[in-house]
N, C-alpha and C positions, 0 to 999 in steps of 0.2 A: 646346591651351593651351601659350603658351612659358612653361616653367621653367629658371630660372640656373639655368648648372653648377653642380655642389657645388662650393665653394672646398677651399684646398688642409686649411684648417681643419676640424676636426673638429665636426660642427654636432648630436654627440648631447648629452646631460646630463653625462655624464662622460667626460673624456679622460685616463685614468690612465697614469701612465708606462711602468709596467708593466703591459699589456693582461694577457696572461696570465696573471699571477697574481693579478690583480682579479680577472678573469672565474672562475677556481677558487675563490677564499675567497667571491664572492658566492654560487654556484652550492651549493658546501658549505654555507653559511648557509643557504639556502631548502631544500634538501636534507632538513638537519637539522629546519626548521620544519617540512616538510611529513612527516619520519617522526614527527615529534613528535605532529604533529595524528591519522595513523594508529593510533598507540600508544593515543589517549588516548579513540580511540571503540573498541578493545580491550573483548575482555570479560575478568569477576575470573576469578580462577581459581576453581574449586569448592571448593567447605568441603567438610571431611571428617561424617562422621557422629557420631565424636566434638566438635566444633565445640561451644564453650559452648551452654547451654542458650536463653538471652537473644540467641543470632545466630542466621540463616537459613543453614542446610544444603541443600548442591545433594543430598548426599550421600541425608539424610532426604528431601526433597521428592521425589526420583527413585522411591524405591520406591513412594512415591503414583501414581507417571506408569504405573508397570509395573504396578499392578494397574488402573487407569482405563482403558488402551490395549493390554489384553491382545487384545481384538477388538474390531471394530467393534460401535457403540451408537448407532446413529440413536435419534429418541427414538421412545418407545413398543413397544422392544423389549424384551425378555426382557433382554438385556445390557446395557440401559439400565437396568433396574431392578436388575440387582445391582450396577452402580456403585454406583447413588444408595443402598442397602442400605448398602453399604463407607462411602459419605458421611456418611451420617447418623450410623452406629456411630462413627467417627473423630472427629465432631462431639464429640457427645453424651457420648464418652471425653476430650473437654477440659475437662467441667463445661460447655458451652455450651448455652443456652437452644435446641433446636432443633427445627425442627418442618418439614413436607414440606408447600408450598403445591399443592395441587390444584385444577385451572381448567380452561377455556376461556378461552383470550384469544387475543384478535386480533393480526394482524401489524403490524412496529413497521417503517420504511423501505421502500424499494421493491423487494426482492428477487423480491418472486412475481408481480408483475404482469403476465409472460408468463405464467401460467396461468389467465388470466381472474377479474375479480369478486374478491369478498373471500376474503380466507387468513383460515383460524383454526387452532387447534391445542390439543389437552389437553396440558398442562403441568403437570408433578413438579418444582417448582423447590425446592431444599434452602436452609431459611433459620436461622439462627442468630446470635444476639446476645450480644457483650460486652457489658452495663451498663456506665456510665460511673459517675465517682465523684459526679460535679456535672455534667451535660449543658446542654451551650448549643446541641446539634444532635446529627447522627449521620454518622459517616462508613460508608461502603458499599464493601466491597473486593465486585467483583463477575468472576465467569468463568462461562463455558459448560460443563456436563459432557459434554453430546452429544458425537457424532462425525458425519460425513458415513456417507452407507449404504457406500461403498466403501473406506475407512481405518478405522482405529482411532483417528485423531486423538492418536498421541504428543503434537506439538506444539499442536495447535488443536485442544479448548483440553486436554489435560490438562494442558498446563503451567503452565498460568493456574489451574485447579482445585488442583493441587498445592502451587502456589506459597502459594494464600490457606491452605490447611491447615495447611503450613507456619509460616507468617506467624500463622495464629491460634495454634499451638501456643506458638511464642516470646511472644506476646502475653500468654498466658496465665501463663506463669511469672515474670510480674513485676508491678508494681504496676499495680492499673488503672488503666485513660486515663481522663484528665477525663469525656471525650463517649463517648456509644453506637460501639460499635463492630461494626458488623451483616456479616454474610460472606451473601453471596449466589449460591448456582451454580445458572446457571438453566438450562432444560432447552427443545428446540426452537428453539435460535438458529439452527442449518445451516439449519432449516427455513424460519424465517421470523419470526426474530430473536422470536418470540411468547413465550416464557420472561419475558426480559426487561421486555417489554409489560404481562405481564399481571401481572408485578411493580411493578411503578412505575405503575401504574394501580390496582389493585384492592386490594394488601396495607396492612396499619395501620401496617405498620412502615416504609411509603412515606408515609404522610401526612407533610408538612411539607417534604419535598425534605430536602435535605441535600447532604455529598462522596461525587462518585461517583467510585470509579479504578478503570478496568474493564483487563483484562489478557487479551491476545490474542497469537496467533503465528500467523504466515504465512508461514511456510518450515521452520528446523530450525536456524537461527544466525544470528550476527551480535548486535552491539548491541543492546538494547532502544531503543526511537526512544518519546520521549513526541510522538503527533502529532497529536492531535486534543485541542483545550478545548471547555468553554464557551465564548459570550459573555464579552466583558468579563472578562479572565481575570488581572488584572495581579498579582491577590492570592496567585491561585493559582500563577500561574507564580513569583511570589515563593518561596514555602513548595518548589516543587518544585526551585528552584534551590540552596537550603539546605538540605533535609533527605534528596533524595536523594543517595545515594554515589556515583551515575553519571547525572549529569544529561546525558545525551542526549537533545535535540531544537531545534525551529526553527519561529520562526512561521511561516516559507516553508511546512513541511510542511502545518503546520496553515491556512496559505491555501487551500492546492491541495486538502486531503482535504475541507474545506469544498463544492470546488467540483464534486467527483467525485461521481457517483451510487453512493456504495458507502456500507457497516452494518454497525456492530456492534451489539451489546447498549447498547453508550452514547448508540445515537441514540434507545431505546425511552427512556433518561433523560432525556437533551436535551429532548426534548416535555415533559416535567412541569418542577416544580419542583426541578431538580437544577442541579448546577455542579458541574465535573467534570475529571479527566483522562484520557486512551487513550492506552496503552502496547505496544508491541508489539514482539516482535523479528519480521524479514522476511524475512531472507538465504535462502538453500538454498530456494527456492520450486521447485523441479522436483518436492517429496515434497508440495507443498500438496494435501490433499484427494483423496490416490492410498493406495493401500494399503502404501505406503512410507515412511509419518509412522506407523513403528514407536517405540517408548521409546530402540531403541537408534542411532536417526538422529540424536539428539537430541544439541544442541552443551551439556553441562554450564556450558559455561560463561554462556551466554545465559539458561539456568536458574536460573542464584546469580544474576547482575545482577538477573532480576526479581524475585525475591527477597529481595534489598538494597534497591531502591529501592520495593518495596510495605512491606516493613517499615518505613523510616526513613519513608514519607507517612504510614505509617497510627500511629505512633507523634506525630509530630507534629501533622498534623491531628487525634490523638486530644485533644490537651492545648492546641489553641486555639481560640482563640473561632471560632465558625463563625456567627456571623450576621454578622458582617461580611467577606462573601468577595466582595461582588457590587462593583467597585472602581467602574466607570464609563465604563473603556476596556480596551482590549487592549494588552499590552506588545509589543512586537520582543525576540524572543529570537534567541541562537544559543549552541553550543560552543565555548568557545576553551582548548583544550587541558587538559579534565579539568572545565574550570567551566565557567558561565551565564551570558554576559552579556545583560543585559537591560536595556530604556528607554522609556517612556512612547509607543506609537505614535505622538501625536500629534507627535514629534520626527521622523516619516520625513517627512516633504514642507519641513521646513524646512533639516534636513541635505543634500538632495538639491537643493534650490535654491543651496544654500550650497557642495556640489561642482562644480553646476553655474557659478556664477560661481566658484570657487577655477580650475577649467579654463580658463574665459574669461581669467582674469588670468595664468594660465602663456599661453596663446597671442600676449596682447598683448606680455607678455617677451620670448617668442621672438623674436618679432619686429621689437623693440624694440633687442635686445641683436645681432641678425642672424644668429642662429641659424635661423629659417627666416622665409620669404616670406610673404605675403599669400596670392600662387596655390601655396606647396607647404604650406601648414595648410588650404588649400583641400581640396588633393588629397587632404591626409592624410584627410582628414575622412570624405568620401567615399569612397576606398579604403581605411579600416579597416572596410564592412561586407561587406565581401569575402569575412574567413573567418568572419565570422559568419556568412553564410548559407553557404557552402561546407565548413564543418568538419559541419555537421549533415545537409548532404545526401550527404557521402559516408561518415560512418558508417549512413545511411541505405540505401546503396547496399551496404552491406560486410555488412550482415547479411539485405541480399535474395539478395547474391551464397551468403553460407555460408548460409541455410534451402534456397536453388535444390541444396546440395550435398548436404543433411542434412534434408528436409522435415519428419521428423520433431519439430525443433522448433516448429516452425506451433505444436504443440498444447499446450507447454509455455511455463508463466509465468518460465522462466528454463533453461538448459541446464544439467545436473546440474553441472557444474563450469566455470562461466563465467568463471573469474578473468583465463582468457589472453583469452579475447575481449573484456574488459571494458581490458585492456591495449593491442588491439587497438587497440579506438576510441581513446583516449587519444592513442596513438602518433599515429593516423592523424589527428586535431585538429592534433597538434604536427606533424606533418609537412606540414597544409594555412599554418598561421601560420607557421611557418620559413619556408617556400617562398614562400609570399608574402613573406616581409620579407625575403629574398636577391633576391625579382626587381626591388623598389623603394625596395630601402633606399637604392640610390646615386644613384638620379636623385630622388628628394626629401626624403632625409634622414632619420635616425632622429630626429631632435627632432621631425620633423613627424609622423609616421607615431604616435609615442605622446603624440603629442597628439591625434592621431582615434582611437588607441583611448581614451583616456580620458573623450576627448568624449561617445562613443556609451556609454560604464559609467554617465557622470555623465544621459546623456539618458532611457537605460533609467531608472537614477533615479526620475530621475522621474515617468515614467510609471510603473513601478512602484509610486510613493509614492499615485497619485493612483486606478489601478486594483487593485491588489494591496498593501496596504500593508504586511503580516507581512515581505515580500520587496525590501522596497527598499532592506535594507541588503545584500543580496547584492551589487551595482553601485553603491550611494552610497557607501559605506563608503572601495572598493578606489581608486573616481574621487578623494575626497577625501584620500587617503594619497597616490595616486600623483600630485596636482598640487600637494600641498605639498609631498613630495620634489623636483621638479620645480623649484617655485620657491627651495627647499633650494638643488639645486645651482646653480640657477644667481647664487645670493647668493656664492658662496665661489669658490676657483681650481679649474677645471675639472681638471687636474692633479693634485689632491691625492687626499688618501683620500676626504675629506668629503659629495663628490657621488655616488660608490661606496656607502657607509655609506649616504646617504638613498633611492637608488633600490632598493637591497637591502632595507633596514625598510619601504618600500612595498610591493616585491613578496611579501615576509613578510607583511605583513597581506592581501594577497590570496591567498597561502597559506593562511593561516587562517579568512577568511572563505568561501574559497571551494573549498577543497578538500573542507570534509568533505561538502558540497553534490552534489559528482562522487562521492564514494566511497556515498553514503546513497540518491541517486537510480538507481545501477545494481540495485540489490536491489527498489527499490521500483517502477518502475517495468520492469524487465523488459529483456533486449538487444533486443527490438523498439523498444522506446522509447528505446536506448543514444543516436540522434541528441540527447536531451534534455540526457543527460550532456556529451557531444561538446560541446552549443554550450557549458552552463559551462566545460569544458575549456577552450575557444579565449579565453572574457571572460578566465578568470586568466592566459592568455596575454599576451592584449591588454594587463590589469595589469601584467603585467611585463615588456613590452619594452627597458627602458631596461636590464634582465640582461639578456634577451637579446642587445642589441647587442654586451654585451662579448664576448662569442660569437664576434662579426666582426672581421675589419680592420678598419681605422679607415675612416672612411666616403668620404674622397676626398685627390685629392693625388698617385697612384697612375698611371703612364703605362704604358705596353707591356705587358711580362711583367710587370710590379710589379700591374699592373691586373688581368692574364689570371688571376694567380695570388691575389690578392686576390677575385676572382670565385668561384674554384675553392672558396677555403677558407670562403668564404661559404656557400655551397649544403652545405657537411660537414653541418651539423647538420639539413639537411632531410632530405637521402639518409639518413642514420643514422635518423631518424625516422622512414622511410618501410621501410627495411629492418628495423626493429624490428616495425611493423605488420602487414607481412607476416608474421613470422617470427612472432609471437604468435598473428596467426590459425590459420596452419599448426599451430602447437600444441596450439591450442585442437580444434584438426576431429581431430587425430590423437589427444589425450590423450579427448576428453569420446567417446565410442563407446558407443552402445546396446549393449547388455548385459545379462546374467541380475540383475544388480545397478542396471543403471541401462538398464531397458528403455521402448522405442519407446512411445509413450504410443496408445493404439486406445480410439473411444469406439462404443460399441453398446448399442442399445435392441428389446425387441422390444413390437409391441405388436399385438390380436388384438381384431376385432371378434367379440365373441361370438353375434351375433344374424345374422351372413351367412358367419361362420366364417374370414371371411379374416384372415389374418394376414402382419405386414409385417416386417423388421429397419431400423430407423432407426438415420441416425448426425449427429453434428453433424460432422464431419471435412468440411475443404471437398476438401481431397484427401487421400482416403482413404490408409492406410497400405495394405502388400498385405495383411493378415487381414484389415482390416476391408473392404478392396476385393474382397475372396472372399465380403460379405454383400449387398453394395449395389452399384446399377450405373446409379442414375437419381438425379432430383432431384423430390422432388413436397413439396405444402403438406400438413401433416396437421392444418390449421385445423377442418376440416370432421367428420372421421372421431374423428380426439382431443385436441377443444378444450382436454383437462387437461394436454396435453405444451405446445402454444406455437402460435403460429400462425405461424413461418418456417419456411423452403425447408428439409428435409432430405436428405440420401442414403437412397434406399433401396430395398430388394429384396425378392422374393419369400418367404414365409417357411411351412412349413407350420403347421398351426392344429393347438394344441395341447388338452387336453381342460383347460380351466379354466372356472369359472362366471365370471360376471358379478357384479357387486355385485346386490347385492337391494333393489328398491325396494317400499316397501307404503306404501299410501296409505290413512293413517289416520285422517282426514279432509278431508272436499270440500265445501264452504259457498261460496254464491254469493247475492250482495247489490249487488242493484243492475246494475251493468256489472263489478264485481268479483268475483273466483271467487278463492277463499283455500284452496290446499292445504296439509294437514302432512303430512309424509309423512317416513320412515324411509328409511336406507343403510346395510345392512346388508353388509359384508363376507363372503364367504365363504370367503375364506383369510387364514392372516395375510401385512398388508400396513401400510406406512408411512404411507400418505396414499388420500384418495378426492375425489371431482369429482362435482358436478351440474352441468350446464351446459343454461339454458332457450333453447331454439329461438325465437329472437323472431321469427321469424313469424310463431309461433301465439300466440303472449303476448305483452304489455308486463309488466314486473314493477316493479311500487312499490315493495311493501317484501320486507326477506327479515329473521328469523330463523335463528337457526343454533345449535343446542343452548343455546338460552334466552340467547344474546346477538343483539342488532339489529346487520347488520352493513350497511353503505352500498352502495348500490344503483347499480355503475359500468360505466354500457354501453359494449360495445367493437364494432367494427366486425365486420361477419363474422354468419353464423349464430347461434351461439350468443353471443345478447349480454350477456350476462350468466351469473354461473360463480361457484360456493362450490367453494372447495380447503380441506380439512378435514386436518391434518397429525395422526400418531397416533391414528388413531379405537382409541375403543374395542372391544371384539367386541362390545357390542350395536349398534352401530352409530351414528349419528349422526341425530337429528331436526332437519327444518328445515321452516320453514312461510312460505309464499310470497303475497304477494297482489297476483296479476294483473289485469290485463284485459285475457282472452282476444280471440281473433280471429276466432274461431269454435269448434267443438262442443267440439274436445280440443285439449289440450296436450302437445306434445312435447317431453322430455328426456330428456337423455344422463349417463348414470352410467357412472363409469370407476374403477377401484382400480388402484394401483399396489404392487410389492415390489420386492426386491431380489434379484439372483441371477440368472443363464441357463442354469446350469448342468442343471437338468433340460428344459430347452425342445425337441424334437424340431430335429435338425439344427444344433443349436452344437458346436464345437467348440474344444476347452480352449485355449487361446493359448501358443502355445510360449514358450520360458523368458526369452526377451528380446525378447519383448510385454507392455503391462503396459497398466494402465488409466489413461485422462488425469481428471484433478483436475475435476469436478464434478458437479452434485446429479442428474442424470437418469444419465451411468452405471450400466450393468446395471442400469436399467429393467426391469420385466417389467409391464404394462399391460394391462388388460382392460377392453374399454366394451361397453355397450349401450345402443338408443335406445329408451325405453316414452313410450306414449301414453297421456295421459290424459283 
């Protein structure tokens, strides 16, 4: 395609007299915008323990944490039940109504589904209620007291059970709220979110729905993030924007967590009649669900924020009307430096049409005015998705290059101290969009060049608006700023301050819009995901070209050495971008080192068929660490052998068979009607263990219905031998009753009973993991598993 030389005029937005010290006060200004916007998703500092009585103390809520998170407390352990002992006591010491809901209930989302057939679970959920003075509904601060069988769960959740203790104590010392005020810590959430479930389904104090704000943690710091609503949440996000102290959040988050196969306790509310908010801090994810989410990992400050902001919800949604919360749509929210702004979603597909034509009307300017061509807003157009897709495939590339260096990452949700690699990427965005706009800025223009970035902000828009709508002010917002600055400057003397001033306030609002976006998605999604960050990185780029340019020489005009040298100082700010990148990673691989404190994460399971004696060590590691590589040395399916682990490829090894019973099956009764054959029959545990497994052999059965300790649970066949599977979390030591009505295949039926614990520590052949090896973040870790298959 032929494109005119650049003229000797300068064909960006602004031509200040002094390049120099435009491009400094601009750069200082965004600077400034952008430490501002960091500052302000900052967390408080922690209250003292002297701290009025009527405020939330990180100081008080902490010693709740240290006695919750003293050890590990799966539910249905022994240190599960002195929690809940300590709960109830602390309750019940506030004057609080409170009483211990005991059930079976069923699993609430999709968490257990790789263990076949229905999840259930006995649940000790601790419940207690403030009376309201005049109730129009009930608000529900709710947390999990569990822990995972391998942490003690500092952060997830004592911090959230702390916080509502807290929170009900301050409640308590002042006048009561209009509405019910009900505190709820449920029990078997790690498990299978059933706590929560079998709250919001079976309790009296759940009749009628109500506000739920349920309060979680998924790392050890950072902000608290509100990212998950209701439906139709316009009301809520209202109230959340005014009465909490630190409103952090974005309907972007709450698109995408919509869209993710993940649960909390709020999704067991979501199914009923609830409306609601989910609050969490995320940052420090390397201690998630490891034995490392001790009390003292724990960022105080992330502690008073939740804190502050369940206080100020549960004080104000105490004293408003609550039957009218349900609005009719959902608002767009985001953070602009300390506040909420918020707007009626159905505003995103009209603002986004409206950037989109604001765009269109700077381009015909351009070209109007002879600032660029027809073929270079062509160009631009199409060579600004350049570093959009290129800023994301090479931080994709940078963090294969450092796991190839450090594999032990593979198995961590974030690297104990990611901050230089999270720099890294950034850099290495800024050094894909420099480099790009040094190699084309002078053969077609920077007026043209941010005008295809703006295009493609204003196009995402749109499609955002019409796919993802929480999200389409992330790109409409920044497009709509940067092409009325645009047409700003080019109303007034390219020369002056004026066109400086407006491309600067544009790149400012993409600052704001879009930085906290880069700073909130590295924690949340993880440096394997960091290309995510990368490509917003490159959009607020793209936003601000028109600073950037002031960066450069002036764009043409420039002969020989004037040229050569104009070239040179061009390319400074990508080289500097790119030696920054480097220089961060290097940091990052030197500074973050496994160690006694921040050890290699190794995951191992054993598990022992008790009826042929063998026994295996299973791992989920797709490449093993070396301890774990000293257990395992193949890959096989354990579909077949123990339906109750999962039915995918593990690692695994030889293991000797250690002297453990099996669970105990009795069949307590066998009645047959018709073509139907109706067993109950008992699962008895013979050691203590966390969970147990039936799994029916559908070869020799079809199974219609199944009970399970006197609830009906849905009957969902999976592929594979055993088609069908009751996972039963917490049994009691009598064991657990379940009655089945088949129709058999012939004479007998075959099933497979399997119990699981925690621990390896006495297993024949383990040995103890040196001081910087440590255990990775999930529910099958130090497994210890027994099956057997009886016929009946």
């Amino acid at each position: 395609m032929g494109v005119p030389p650049i003229r000797p005029a300068d064909r960006a937005f602004a031509k200040p007299r002094r390049r120099l010290p435009a491009a400094v006060a601009a750069l200082v200004a965004l600077l400034a915008v952008g430490a501002g916007v960091v500052v302000s998703l900052a967390t408080p500092a922690p209250r003292p323990a002297s701290a009025p009585a009527g405020d939330f103390s990180a100081a008080r809520a902490y010693r709740t944490v240290e006695v919750i998170a003293a050890r590990p407390h799966v539910a249905g352990s022994a240190a599960n039940d002195r929690v809940r002992e300590h709960l109830v006591g602390a309750l019940r010491g506030l004057g609080l109504e409170t009483e211990v809901q005991d059930a079976v209930a069923p699993e609430a989302g999709q968490l257990s589904g790789a263990a076949g057939g229905a999840t259930l679970a006995r649940v000790r959920n601790v419940v207690a209620r403030l009376p309201g003075t005049d109730p129009t509904g009930k608000v529900f601060l709710v947390a999990h007291y569990d822990s995972v069988q391998t942490g003690p769960g500092g952060n997830d959740d004592a911090a959230g059970t702390a916080t509502i203790l807290e929170v009900a104590r301050a409640l308590t010392t002042g006048p009561r709220p209009r509405n019910d005020v009900v505190f709820v810590l449920t029990d078997a959430e790690e498990a299978c979110l059933c706590g929560a479930a079998g709250f919001a389904a079976d309790h009296p104090l759940a009749d009628g729905g109500g506000v739920v704000l349920n309060l979680e943690a998924r790392g050890s710091t950072g902000p608290v993030i509100m990212f998950e609503t209701s439906r139709n949440n316009a009301k809520l996000v209202d109230v959340f924007g005014r009465a909490a102290p630190h409103p952090v959040g974005t309907s972007f988050a709450v698109e995408i967590y919509r869209a993710l196969p993940n649960d909390t306790d709020f999704t067991a509310f979501l199914d009923r009649d609830f409306v609601g908010l989910n609050s969490a801090y995320i940052d420090g994810g390397a201690i998630y669900h490891t034995p490392l989410d001790v009390p003292a990992r724990m960022d105080r400050g992330s502690l008073q924020m939740h804190g502050d902001n369940a206080l100020g919800l549960a004080r104000e949604f105490g004293r408003t009307d609550l039957g009218d919360l349900r609005s009719g749509h959902d608002d767009t929210y985001f953070p602009v430096l300390g506040l909420l702004v918020r707007y009626p979603g159905g505003l995103n597909l009209p603002l986004a049409v409206a950037a989109l034509l604001a765009v269109g009307a700077l381009g015909w300017l351009l070209r109007r005015r002879g600032r660029a061509t027809a073929g270079t807003l062509a160009a631009g157009a199409g060579l600004a998705l350049a570093p959009v897709v290129v800023a994301p495939l090479g931080a994709w590339l940078l963090w294969a290059a450092i796991t190839t260096i450090r594999p032990g990452y593979a198995e961590l949700l974030d690297p104990y101290r990611p901050g230089w690699y999270r720099l890294a990427v950034v850099a290495l965005a800024a050094t894909v969009l420099l480099c790009w706009y040094a190699l084309l800025r002078r053969r077609f223009g920077p007026a043209a060049l941010a005008f295809g970035g703006l295009l493609w902000l204003a196009l995402f828009g749109v499609l955002l608006a019409v796919l993802v709508p929480g999200a389409a002010y992330l790109t409409t917002l920044p497009a709509l700023a940067g092409a009325l600055a645009g047409l700003a400057a080019l109303a007034t003397r390219r020369d002056g301050p004026w066109p400086v001033v407006a491309v600067t306030l544009a790149g400012a609002v993409a600052v704001i819009i879009l930085l906290p976006t880069v700073v909130l998605l590295f924690p949340a999604l993880g440096m394997g995901m960091g290309a995510v960050a990368a490509l917003f990185a490159t959009l607020l780029g793209l936003a601000a070209l028109p600073v950037v340019d002031l960066l450069h020489p002036r764009a043409g005009g420039q002969r020989g050495l004037l040229a050569l040298r104009a070239r040179r100082l061009g390319a400074l700010p990508a080289g500097a971008a790119f030696v920054a990148a480097a220089v961060f990673a290097g940091v990052g691989l030197a500074v973050d080192r496994f160690d006694a404190d921040h050890p290699v994460p190794t995951h191992l399971m054993y598990a022992l068929d008790a009826g042929t004696r063998k026994a295996a060590w299973l791992s989920h590691e797709e490449m093993p660490q070396p301890w774990t590589d000293s257990y395992v040395d193949r890959n096989i399916s354990v579909a077949d052998d123990f339906p109750g682990i999962g039915d995918g490829e593990l690692r695994a090894g030889p293991a000797p068979a250690a002297s453990l019973p099996a669970p105990k099956l009795e069949v307590l009764a066998d009645d047959r009607t018709g073509d139907q054959r109706v067993l109950r029959v008992r699962v008895t545990p013979q050691r203590s263990v966390r969970l147990l497994t039936l799994h029916v052999d559908t070869r020799t059965a079809t199974v219609r219905s199944a009970t399970v300790a006197g609830r009906d649970v849905p009957v969902k066949a999976r592929e594979g031998r055993w088609g069908f599977g009751v996972v039963f979390h917490a049994p009691p030591p009598e064991g657990v009753e379940i009655t089945l009505t088949l129709v058999p295949r012939g004479d007998t039926v075959t099933v497979r009973a399997m119990d699981a614990s925690d621990g390896l520590s006495s297993v024949p052949g383990f040995r103890a993991r040196p001081a910087n090896v440590g255990v990775v973040g999930s529910h099958s870790s130090e497994m210890l598993a027994v099956a057997q298959t009886y016929t009946l």
